[in-house]
C-alpha positions as CSV (number, residue, x, y, z in Angstrom):
1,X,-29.8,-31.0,-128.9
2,X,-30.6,-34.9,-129.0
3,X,-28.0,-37.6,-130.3
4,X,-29.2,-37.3,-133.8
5,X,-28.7,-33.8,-134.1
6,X,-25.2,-34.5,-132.2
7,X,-24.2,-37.4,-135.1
8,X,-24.9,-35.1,-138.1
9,X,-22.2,-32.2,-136.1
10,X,-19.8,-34.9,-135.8
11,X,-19.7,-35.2,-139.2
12,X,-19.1,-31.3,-139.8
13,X,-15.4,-30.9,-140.3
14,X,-13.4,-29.4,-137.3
15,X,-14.1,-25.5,-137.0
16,X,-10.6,-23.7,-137.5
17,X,-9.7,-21.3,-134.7
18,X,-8.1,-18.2,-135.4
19,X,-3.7,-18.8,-134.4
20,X,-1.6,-16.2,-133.2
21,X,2.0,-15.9,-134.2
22,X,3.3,-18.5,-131.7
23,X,0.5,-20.7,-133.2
24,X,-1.8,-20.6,-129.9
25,X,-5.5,-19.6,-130.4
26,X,-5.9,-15.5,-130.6
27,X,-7.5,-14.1,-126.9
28,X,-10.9,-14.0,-128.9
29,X,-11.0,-17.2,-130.4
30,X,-10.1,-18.9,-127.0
31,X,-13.0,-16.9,-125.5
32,X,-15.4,-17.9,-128.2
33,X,-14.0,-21.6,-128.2
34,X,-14.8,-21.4,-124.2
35,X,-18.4,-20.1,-125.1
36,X,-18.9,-22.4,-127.4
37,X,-18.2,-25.6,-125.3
38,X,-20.1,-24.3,-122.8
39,X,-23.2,-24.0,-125.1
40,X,-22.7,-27.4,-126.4
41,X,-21.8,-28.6,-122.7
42,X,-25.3,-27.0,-121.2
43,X,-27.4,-28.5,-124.1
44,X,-25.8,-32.4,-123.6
45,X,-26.2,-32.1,-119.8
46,X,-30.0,-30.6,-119.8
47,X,-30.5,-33.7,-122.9
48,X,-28.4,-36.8,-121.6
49,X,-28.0,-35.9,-117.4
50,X,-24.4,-36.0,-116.0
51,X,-23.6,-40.1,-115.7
52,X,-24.5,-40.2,-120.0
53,X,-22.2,-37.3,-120.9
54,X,-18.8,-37.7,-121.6
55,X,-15.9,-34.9,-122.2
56,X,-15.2,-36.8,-125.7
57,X,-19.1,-36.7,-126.7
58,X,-18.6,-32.6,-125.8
59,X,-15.4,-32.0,-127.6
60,X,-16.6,-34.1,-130.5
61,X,-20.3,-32.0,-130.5
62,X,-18.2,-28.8,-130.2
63,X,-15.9,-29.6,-133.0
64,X,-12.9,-28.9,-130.6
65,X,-9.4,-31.4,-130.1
66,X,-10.1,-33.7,-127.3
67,X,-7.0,-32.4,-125.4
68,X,-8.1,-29.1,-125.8
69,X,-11.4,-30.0,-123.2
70,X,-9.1,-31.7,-120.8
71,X,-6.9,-29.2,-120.6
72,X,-9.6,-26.4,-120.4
73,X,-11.7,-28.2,-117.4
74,X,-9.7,-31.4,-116.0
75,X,-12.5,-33.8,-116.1
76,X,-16.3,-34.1,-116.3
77,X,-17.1,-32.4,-113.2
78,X,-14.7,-29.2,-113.8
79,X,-16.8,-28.9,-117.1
80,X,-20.0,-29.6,-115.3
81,X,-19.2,-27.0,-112.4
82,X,-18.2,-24.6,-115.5
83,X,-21.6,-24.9,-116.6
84,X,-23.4,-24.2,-113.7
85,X,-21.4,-21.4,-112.7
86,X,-22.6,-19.9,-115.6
87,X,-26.6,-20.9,-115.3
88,X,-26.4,-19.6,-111.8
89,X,-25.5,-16.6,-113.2
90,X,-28.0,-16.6,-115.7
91,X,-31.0,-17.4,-113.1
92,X,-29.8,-14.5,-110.5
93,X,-30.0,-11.8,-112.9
94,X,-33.3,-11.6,-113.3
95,X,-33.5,-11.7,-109.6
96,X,-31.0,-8.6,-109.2
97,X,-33.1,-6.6,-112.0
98,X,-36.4,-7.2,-110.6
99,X,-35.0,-5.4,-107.2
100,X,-33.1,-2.9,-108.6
101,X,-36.4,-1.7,-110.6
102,X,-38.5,-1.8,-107.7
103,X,-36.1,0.1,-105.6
104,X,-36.6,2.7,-108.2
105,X,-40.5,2.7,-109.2
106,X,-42.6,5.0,-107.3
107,X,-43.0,5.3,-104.1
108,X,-46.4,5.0,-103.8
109,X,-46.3,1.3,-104.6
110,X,-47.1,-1.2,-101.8
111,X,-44.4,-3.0,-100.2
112,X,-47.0,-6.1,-101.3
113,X,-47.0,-5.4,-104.7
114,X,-43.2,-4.9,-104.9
115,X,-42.6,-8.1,-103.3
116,X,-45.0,-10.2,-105.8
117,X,-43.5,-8.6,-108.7
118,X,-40.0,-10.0,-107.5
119,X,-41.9,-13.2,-106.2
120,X,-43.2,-13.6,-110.1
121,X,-39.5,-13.1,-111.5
122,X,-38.1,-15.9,-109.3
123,X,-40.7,-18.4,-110.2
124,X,-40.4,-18.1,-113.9
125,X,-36.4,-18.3,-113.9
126,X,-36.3,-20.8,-110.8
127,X,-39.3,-23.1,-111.7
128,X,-38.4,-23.4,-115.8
129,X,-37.1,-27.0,-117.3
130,X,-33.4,-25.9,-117.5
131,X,-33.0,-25.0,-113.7
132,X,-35.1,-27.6,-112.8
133,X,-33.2,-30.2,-114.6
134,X,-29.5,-28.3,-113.4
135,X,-31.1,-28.8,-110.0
136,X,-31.7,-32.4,-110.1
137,X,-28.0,-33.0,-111.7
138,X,-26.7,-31.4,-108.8
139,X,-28.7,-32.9,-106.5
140,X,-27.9,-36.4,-107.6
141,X,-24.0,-35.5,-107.9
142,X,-23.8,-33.7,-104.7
143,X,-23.0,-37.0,-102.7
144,X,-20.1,-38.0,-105.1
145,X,-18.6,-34.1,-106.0
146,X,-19.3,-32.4,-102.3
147,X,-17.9,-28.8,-104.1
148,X,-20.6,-28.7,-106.9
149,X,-22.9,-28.9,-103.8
150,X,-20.3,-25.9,-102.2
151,X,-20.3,-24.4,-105.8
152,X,-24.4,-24.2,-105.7
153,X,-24.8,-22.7,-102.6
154,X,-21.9,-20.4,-102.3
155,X,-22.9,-18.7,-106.0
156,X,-26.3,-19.7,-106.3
157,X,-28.6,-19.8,-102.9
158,X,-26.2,-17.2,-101.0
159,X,-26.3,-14.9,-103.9
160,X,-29.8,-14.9,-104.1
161,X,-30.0,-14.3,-100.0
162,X,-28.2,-11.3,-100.7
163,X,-29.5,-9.6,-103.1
164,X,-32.8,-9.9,-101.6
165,X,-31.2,-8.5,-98.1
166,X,-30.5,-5.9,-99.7
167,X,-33.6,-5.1,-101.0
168,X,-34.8,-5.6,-97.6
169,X,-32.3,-3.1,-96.3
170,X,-33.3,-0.5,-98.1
171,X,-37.1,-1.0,-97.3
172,X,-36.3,-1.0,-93.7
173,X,-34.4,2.5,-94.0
174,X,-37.3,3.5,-96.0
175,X,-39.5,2.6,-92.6
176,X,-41.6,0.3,-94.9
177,X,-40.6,-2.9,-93.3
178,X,-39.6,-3.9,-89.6
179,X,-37.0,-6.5,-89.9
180,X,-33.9,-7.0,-87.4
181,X,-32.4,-9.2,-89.7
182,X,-32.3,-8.8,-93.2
183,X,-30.4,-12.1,-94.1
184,X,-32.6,-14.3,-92.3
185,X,-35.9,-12.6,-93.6
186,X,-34.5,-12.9,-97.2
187,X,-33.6,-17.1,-96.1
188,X,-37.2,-17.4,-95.2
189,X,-38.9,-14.7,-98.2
190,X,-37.1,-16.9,-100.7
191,X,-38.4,-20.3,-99.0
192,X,-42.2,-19.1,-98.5
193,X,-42.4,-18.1,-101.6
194,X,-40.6,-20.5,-104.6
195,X,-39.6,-23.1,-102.4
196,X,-42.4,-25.3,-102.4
197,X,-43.5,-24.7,-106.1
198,X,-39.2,-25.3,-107.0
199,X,-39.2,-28.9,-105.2
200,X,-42.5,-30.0,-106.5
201,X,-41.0,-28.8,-110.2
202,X,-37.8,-30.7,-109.5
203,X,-40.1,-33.9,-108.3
204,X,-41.3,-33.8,-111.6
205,X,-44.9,-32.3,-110.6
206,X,-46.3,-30.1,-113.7
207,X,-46.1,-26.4,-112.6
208,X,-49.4,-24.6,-113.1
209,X,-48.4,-21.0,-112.9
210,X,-51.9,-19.6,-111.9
211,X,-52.0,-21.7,-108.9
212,X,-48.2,-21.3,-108.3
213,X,-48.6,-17.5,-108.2
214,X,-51.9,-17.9,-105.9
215,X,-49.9,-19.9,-103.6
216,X,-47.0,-17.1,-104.1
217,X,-48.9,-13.9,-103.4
218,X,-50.8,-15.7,-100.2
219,X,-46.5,-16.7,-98.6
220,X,-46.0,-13.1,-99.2
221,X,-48.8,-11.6,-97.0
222,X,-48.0,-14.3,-94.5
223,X,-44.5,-12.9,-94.8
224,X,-45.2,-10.1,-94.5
225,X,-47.5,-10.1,-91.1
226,X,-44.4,-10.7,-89.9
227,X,-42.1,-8.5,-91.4
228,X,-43.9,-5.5,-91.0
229,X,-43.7,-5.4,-87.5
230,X,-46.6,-4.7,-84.7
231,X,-50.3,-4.8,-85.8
232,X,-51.1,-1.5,-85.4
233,X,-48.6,-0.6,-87.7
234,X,-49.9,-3.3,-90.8
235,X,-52.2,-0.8,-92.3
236,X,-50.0,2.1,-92.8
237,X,-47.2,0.0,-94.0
238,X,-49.8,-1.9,-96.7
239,X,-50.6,1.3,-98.1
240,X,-47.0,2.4,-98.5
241,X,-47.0,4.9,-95.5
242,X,-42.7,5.3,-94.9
243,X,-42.1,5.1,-90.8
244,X,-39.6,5.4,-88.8
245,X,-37.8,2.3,-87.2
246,X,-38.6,2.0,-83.7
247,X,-35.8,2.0,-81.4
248,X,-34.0,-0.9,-80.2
């Protein structure tokens, strides 16, 4: 959405929102108000950055009362936060599916190939211009608004750790992988692999997804020389052999 396309909304009268008998917005229109400044929000962040959007330009784009954006988020960061919370979300879900399908495909997968299929997941939804643009914002504000830094790694980095620790888990109760911590393999998987390729995006370096998943599949077998425990034991575990954990 650029400026021009916000002046010719600003001309659209004011949408009327559904009232209920005390004269306060019905449960539904308040949720699809909410929605609906968060749409408009998201697309006047990702065009103008943070320090050029203002709560007025949202409410205005939104065709929502002024007062009603205050007393929805408090100020620009609350709103800002708001919209993150809810790209966040959109960016780990691919994440979660891509785990939870190859915790189910067949068994005589490589743990390998697994782990590039979730390594190709993250770089499309980590690496694309949105996230790499939310990034930057937060980045740049994280000085200022220490809690939209707290806000991106509580619900966005630690997520992610997680859910791939858990993916972990159950390939090392499967015997496939040797790990004796899940949470700091997942820390380092997530690194190796769309780290590098997610700062030089954010640096503004053009992403060239051949060489980005090149660069991807060679982190994993690096990874996993390590994860997968002694060197006699690599070649069973590459062809998807199940072991048992050795005791500790």
């Amino acid at each position: 959405m650029g400026l021009t396309a916000t002046k010719s909304r600003s001309a659209s009268p004011r949408r009327e929102v559904p009232k209920s008998r005390g004269g306060r917005p019905t449960k539904t229109a308040a949720i699809e108000r909410d929605q609906r400044l968060i749409e408009v929000a998201t697309r006047l962040f990702l065009d103008r950055g943070f320090d050029a959007t203002s709560l007025d330009a949202v409410a205005e784009a939104a065709r929502v009362s002024k007062p009603t954006v205050y007393s929805r988020y408090g100020d620009k960061r609350g709103l800002f936060a708001a919209v993150l919370r809810r790209e966040i979300e959109r960016w780990l879900a691919p994440l979660s599916a891509a785990a939870e399908t190859q915790l189910s495909s067949a068994s005589d997968i490589s743990v390998e190939q697994r782990l590039v299929e979730i390594g190709r997941e993250m770089l499309t939804f980590t690496c694309g211009p949105d996230a790499v643009a939310f990034s930057r914002m937060m980045t740049s504000q994280a000085i200022n608004f220490p809690d939209v830094a707290k806000l991106g790694k509580e619900e966005g980095w630690l997520k992610a750790v997680a859910t791939t620790a858990r993916f972990f888990d159950h390939l090392v109760a499967q015997g496939a992988l040797d790990i004796e911590d899940t949470t700091i393999a997942a820390e380092v998987f997530l690194d190796v692999v769309v780290g590098h390729t997610h700062r030089m995006a954010t640096f503004g370096t053009a992403l060239e997804m051949k060489s980005a998943e090149k660069r991807m599949r060679t982190a994993i077998k690096l990874f996993l020389a390590g994860a997968l425990g002694p060197a006699d034991r690599v070649k069973e575990a590459a062809k998807g052999t199940p072991r048992r954990r050795s005791s500790r």
